[in-house]
C-alpha positions in Angstrom: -23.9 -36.3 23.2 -22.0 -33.0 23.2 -24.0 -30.4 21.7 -22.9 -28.0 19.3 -22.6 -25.0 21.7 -20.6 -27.1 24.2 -18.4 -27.6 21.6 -17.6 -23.8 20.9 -17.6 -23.2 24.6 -14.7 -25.6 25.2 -13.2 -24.4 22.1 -13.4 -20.7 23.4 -12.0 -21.9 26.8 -8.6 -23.7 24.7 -8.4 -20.8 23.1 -8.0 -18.8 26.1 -6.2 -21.3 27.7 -3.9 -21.0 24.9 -3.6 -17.4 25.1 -2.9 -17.2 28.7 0.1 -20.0 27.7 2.1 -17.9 25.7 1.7 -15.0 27.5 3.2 -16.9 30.7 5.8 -18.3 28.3 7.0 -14.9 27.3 7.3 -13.6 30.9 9.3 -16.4 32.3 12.5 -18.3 31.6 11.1 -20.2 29.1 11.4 -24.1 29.6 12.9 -26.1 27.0 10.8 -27.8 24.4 11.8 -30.9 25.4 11.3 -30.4 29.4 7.6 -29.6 28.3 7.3 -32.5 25.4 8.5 -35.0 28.5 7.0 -33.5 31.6 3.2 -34.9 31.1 3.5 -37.9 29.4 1.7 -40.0 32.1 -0.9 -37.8 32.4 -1.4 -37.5 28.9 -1.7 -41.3 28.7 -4.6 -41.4 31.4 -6.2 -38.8 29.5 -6.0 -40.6 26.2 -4.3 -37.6 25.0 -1.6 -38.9 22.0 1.5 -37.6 22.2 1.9 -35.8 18.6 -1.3 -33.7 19.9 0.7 -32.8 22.8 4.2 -31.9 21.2 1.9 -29.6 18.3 0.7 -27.6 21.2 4.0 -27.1 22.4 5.9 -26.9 19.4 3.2 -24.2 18.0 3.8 -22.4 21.2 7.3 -22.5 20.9 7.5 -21.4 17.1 5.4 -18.3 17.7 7.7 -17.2 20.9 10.6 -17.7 18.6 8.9 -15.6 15.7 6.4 -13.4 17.0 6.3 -9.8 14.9 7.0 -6.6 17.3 4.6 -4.1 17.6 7.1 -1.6 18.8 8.4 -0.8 15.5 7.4 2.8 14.6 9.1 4.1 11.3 8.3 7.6 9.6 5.7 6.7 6.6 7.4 6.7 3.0 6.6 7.1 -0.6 6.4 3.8 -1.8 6.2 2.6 -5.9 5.9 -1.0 -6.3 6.8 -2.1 -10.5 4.5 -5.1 -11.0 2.1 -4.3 -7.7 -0.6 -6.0 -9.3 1.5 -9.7 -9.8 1.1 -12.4 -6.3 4.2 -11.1 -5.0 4.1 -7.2 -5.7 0.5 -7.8 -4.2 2.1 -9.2 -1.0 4.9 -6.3 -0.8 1.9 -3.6 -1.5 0.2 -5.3 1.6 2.7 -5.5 4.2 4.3 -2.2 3.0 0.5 -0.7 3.4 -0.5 -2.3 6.6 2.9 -0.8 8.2 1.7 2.9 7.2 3.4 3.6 4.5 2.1 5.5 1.1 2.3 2.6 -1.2 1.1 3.3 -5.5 1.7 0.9 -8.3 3.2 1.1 -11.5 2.4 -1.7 -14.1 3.4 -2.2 -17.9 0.5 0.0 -18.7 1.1 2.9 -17.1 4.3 5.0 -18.2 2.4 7.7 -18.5 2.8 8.0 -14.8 6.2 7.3 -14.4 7.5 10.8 -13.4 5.2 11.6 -10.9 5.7 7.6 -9.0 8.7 7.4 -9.7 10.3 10.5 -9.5 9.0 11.3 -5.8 9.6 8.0 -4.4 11.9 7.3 -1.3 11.9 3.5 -2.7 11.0 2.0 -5.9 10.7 -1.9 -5.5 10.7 -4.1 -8.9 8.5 -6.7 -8.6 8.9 -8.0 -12.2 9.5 -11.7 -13.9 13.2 -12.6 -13.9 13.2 -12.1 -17.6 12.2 -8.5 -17.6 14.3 -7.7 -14.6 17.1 -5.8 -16.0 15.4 -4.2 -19.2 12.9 -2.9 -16.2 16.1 -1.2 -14.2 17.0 0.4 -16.8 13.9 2.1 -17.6 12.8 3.1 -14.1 16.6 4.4 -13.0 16.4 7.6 -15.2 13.0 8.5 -13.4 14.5 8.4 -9.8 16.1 11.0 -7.3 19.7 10.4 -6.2 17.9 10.0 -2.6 15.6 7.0 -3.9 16.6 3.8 -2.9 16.2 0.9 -5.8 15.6 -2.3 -4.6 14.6 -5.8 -7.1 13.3 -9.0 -5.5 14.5 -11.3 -8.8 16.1 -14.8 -8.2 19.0 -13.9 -9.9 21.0 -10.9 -8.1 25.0 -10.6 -9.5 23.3 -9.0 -12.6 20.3 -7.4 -11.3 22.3 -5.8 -8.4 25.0 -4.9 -10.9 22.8 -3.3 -13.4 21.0 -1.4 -10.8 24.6 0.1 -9.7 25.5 1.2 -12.8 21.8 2.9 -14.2 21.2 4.4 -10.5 23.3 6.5 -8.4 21.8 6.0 -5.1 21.0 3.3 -2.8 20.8 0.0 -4.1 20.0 -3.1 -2.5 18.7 -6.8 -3.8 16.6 -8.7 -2.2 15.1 -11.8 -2.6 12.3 -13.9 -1.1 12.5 -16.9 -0.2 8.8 -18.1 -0.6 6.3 -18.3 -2.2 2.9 -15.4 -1.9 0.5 -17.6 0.1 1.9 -16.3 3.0 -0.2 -13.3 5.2 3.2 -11.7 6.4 6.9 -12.2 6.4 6.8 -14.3 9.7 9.0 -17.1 9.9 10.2 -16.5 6.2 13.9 -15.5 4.9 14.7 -12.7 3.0 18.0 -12.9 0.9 19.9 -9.2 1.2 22.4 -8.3 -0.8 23.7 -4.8 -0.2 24.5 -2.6 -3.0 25.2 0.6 -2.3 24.1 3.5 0.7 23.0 0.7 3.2 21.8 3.4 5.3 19.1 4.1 3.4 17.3 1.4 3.6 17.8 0.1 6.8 13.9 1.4 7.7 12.5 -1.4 4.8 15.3 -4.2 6.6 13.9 -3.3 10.2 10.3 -3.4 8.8 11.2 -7.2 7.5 12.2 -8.4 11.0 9.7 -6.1 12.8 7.1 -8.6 10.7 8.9 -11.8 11.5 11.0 -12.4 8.8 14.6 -13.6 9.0 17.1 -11.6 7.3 20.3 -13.5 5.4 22.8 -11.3 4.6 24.6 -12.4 1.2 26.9 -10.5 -1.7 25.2 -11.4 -5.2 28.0 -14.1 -5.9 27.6 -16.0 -3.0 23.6 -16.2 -3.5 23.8 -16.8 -6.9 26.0 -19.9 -5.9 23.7 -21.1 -3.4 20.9 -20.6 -6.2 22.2 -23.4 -8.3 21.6 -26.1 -5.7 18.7 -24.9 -3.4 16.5 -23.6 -6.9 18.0 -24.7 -10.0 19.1 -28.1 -8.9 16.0 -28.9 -7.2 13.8 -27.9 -9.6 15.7 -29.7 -12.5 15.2 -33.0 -10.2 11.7 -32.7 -9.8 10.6 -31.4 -13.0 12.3 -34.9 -14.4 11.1 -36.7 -12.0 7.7 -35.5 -12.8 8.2 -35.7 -16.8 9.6 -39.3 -15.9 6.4 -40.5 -13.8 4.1 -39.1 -16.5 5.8 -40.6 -19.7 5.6 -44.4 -17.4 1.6 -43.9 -17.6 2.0 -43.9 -13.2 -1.0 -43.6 -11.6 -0.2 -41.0 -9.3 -3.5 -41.0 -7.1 -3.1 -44.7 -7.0 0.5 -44.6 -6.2 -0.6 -42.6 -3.2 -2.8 -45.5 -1.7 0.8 -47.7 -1.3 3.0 -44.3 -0.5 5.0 -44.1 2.8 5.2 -41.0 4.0 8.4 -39.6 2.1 6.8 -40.4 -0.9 3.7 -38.6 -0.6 6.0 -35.6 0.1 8.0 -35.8 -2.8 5.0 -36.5 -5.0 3.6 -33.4 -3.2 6.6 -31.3 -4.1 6.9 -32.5 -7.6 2.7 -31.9 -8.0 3.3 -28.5 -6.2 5.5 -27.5 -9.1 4.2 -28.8 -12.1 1.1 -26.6 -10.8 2.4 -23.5 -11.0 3.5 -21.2 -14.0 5.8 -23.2 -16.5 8.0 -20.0 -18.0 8.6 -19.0 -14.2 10.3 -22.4 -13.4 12.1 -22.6 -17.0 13.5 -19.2 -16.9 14.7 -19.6 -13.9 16.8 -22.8 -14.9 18.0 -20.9 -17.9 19.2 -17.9 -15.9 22.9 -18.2 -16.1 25.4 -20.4 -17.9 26.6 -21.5 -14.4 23.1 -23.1 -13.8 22.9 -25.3 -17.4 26.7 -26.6 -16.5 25.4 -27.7 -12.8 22.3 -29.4 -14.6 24.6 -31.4 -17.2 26.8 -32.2 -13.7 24.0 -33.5 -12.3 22.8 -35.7 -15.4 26.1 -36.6 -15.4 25.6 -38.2 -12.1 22.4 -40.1 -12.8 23.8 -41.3 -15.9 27.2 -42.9 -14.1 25.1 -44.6 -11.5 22.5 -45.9 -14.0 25.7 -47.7 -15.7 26.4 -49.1 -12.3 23.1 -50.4 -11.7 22.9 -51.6 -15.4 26.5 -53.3 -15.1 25.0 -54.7 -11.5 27.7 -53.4 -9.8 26.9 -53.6 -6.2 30.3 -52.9 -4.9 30.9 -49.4 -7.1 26.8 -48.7 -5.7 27.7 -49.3 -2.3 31.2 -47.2 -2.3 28.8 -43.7 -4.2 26.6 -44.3 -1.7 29.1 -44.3 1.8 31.0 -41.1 -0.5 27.9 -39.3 -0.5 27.0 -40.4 3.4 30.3 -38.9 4.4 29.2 -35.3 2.7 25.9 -35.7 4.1 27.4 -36.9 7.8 27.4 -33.7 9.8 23.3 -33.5 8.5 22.2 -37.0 9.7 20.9 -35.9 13.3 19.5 -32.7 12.2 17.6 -34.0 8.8 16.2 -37.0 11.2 14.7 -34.7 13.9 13.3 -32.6 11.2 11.7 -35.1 8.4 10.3 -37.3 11.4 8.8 -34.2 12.8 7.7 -33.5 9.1 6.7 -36.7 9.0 4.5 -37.0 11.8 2.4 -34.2 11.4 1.7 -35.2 7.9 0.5 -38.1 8.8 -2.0 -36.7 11.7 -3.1 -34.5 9.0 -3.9 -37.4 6.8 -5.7 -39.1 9.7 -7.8 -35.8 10.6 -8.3 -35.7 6.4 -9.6 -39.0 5.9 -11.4 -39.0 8.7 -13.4 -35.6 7.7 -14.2 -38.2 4.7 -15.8 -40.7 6.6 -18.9 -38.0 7.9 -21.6 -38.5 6.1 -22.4 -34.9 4.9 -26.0 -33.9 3.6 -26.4 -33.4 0.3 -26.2 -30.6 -1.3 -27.0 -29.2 -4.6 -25.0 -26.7 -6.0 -23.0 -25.5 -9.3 -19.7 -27.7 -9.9 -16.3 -25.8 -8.7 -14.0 -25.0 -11.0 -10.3 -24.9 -10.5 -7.5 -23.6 -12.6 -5.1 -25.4 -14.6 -2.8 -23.5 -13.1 -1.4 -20.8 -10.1 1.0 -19.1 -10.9 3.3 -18.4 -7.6 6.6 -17.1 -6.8 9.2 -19.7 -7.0 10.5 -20.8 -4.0 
């Protein structure tokens, strides 16, 4: 029986192995992810190797080619104030702003006493406030600032906040919003809405410092994002929070449910759970934002009440024909939203497998005092 210290040694050798991988993968023409997905199969086989373990190795490999941070990026080190440093997400802009060398200081409800001296000298003041307080905030920092400072907001709403912050501040503007959540370690792999205001120039150093950490940039005016808001926040979040209110009002046993779930299920019940456990007044302001949002909602309810009429009335032929309509719209998805909820798909359910087998050791006992864990975690919406 392997010991434990063979164990760590072969560990330390894949991790090498590993290593040496991607570094030979960044100095060649790199294959394509489906030459190396198909190129070892029947060795894989005779080594009892299955396939998913295979295609995470190269798929890992692959997404950290395709996203890994540069180290090149040098900028000159700036005076930094982050409003609401303390909440997850200022937190997470104090830490990658910090860790790239820059003088980073925090300015919270409590501390407008200080205003003059972190605002005033600051090349960039960076509001990292609830959506609700976002434009009263603007309005107090902007007659603290130079005309060289450059006032940036991360809020999920930008036509107002960018506006606001053009007409109480001079100089350079810009919005930006995340598109995630604060769990994250750095901006790798994550997109970051931008939508220019004013003086792009001068904050090109904090857009370079985004992709220099792995982030994507998307490039949007306020409109546009505001838009695309009302159907990849507001109407997703309306759907879930119903279906959520729904499954709880029907008595549903949810961790019984999950016993009998498929796959796609699970998910949704894990994206409905995910929401319902985070901070209530983020979600609802952010449905109440603007007028355009509570008309696409009613649109929406709209919907589901039309098609409950159809289904009440039995009407398989009008169910069939709302159901090829919306397959048309959805047509030019089908090949892309099948490669990527199968690959979803699989590694959830090797997770699940590594999971319930973890459950199946027989652990010592231990005695120790209960956990505690909070009703809630307040995270950024995303």
């Amino acid at each position: 029986m392997p010991t434990p210290e063979k164990l760590q040694q072969l560990d330390q050798t894949l991790i090498t192995l590993l290593g040496e991988r991607l570094a030979l993968l960044a100095a060649l023409e790199t294959p394509s992810m489906q030459e190396q997905l198909t190129r070892y199969q029947a060795q894989l086989a005779v080594a009892g190797i299955p396939e998913h373990l295979w295609s995470s190795v190269i798929t890992g490999c692959m997404a950290t080619l395709a996203k890994k941070p540069s180290l090149s990026a040098i900028v000159e080190p700036r005076k930094i104030t982050i409003v609401g440093g303390h909440g997850l997400m200022g937190r997470f802009f104090v830490d990658r702003l910090s860790n790239a060398g820059h003088d980073v200081r925090v300015l919270e409800y409590d501390g407008w006493g200080q205003a003059e001296t972190l605002l005033g000298t600051a090349d960039l003041v960076l509001l990292c406030v609830p959506l609700k307080a976002t434009l009263a905030v603007i309005r107090k920092v902007a007659p603290y600032l130079s005309p060289t400072t450059t006032l940036a907001d991360i809020a999920s709403t930008k036509s107002a906040a960018v506006q606001t912050m053009l007409d109480s501040h001079p100089g350079p503007v810009v919005g930006l919003h995340p598109m995630f959540g604060p769990g994250g370690k750095s901006f790798l792999g994550q997109k970051v809405v931008v939508c220019p205001g004013r003086k792009p120039a001068a904050y090109q150093w904090l857009l370079h410092l985004i992709e220099a950490d792995g982030g994507n940039l998307i490039h949007s005016t306020p409109e546009e994002h505001d838009r695309m808001m009302v159907a990849v926040q507001a109407i997703r979040f309306f759907s879930n929070f119903t279906l959520g209110t729904f499954l709880a009002e029907e008595g549903i046993d949810i961790e019984r449910s999950l016993t009998f779930a498929s796959p796609l299920y699970r998910l949704e019940i894990n994206t409905v759970s995910r929401l319902l456990a985070q901070d209530a007044a983020l979600y609802i302001d952010i449905l109440l934002a603007s007028e355009e949002r509570c008309e696409a909602i009613e649109r929406l309810v709209n919907v589901y009440d039309r098609l409950s009429k159809l289904l009440a009335q039995g009407d398989r032929a009008a169910l069939i024909a709302e159901f090829e309509a919306a397959r048309e719209a959805f047509s030019g998805q089908a090949t892309r939203a099948l490669e990527e909820s199968n690959h979803v798909i699989n590694h959830l359910s090797t997770f699940l497998a590594a999971n319930e087998s973890k459950a199946n050791v027989v652990e010592p006992s231990v005695t120790s005092e209960p956990s505690v864990t909070p009703a809630y975690v307040q995270v950024r919406a995303a």
